[in-house]
ROGUSE-998484 format. One record per residue (C-alpha): x, y, z; residue in one letter. Coordinates in steps of 0.02 Angstrom, whole numbers, plus 50000, padded with zeros to 5 digits. Each point is the difference from the previous one (the first is absolute). Layout:
{u:X; v:Y; w:Z; r:A}
...
# end
This chain:
{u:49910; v:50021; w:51421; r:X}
{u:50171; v:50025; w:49909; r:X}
{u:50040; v:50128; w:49935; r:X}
{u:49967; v:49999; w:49803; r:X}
{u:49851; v:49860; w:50018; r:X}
{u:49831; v:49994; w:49985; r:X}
{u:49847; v:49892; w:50038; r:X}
{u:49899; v:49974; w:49798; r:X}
{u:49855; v:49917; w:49990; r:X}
{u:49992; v:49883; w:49870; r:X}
{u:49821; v:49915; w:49918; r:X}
{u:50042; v:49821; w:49915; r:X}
{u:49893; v:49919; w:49930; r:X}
{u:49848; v:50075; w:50118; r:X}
{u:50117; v:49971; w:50163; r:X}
{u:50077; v:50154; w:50085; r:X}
{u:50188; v:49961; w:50034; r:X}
{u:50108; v:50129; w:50129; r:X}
{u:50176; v:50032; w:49961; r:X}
{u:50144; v:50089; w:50048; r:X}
{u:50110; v:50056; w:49868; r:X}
{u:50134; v:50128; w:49965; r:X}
{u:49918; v:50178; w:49915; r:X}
{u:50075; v:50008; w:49873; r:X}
{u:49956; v:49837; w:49951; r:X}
{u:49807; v:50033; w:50009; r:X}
{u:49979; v:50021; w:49795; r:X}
{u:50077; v:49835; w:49982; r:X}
{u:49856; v:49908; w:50121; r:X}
{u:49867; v:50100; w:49935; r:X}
{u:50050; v:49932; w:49818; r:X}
{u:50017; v:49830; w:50069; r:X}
{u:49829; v:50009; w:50092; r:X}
{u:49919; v:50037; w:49801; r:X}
{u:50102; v:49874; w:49914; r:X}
{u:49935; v:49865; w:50111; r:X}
{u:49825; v:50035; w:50021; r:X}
{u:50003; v:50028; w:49792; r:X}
{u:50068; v:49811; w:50002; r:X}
{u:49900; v:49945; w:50141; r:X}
{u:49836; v:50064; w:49907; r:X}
{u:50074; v:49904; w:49811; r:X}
{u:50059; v:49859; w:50091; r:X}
{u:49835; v:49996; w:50073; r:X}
{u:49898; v:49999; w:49847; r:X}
{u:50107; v:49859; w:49923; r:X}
{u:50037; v:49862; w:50122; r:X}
{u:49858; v:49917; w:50128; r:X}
{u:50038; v:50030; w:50196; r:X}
{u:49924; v:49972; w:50135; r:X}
{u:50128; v:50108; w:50108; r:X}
{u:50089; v:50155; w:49964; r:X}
{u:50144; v:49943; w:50084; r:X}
{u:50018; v:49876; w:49807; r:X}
{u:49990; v:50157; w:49906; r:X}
{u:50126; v:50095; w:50102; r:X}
{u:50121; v:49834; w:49994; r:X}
{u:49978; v:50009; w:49829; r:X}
{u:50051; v:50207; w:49995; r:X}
{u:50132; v:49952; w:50111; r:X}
{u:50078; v:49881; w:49885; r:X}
{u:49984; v:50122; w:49849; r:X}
{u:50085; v:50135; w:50066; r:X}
{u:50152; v:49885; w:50053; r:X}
{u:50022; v:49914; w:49840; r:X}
{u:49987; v:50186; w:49909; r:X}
{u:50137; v:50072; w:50145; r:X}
{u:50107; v:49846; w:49955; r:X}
{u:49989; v:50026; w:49809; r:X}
{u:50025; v:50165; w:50026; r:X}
{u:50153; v:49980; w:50116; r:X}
{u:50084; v:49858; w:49879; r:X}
{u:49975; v:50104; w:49831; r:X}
{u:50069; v:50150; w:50105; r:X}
{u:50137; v:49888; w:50040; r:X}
{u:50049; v:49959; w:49824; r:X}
{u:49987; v:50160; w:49935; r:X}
{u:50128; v:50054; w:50146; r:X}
{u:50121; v:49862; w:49933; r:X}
{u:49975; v:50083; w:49827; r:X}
{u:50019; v:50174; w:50051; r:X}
{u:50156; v:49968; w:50107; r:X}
{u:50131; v:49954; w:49886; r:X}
{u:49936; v:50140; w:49875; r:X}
{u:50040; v:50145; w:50141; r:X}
{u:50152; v:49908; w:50009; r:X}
{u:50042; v:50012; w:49810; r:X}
{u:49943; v:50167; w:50007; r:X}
{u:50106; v:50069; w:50129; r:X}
{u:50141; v:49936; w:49930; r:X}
{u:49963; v:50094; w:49835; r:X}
{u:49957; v:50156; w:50113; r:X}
{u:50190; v:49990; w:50109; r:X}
{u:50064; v:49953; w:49793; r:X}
{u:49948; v:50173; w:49950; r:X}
{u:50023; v:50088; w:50135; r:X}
{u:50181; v:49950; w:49982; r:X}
{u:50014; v:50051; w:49824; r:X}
# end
């Protein structure tokens, strides 16, 4: 194995899943792992299924539309924040002068 990877185990939603991921990365998984089965389990108590592959598509689609909100409001706040650290450098370089 590479060096600075590891083999996790993984349970989701009662099926054991093998990966190999980077160490230090390890937390992140083991957060994921609790976030999903905590949505698998309220998903599960809301919505008929007869698989829990519909459940998991349903988890799946979640998390993407939260990542995408997340990455367009992160976005806009960027476009905010950038012309401000302009401004404020040039007040910064403005008194630095005086």
């Amino acid at each position: 194995m590479e060096e600075g990877r590891m083999t996790i185990k993984l349970l989701i939603a009662q099926r054991a899943i093998e990966l190999v991921i980077q160490k230090e990365w390890e937390e992140y998984y083991r957060k994921a792992e609790k976030m999903i089965n905590e949505s698998f389990f309220n998903f599960a108590k809301k919505w008929t299924y007869t698989d829990h592959q519909d459940i998991l598509s349903k988890i799946l689609i979640n998390f993407v539309v939260q990542g995408i909100e997340t990455e367009e409001r992160l976005q806009m706040f960027e476009e905010d924040l950038i012309p401000k650290m302009e401004e404020l450098k040039k007040l910064t370089d403005k008194i630095n002068i005086d």
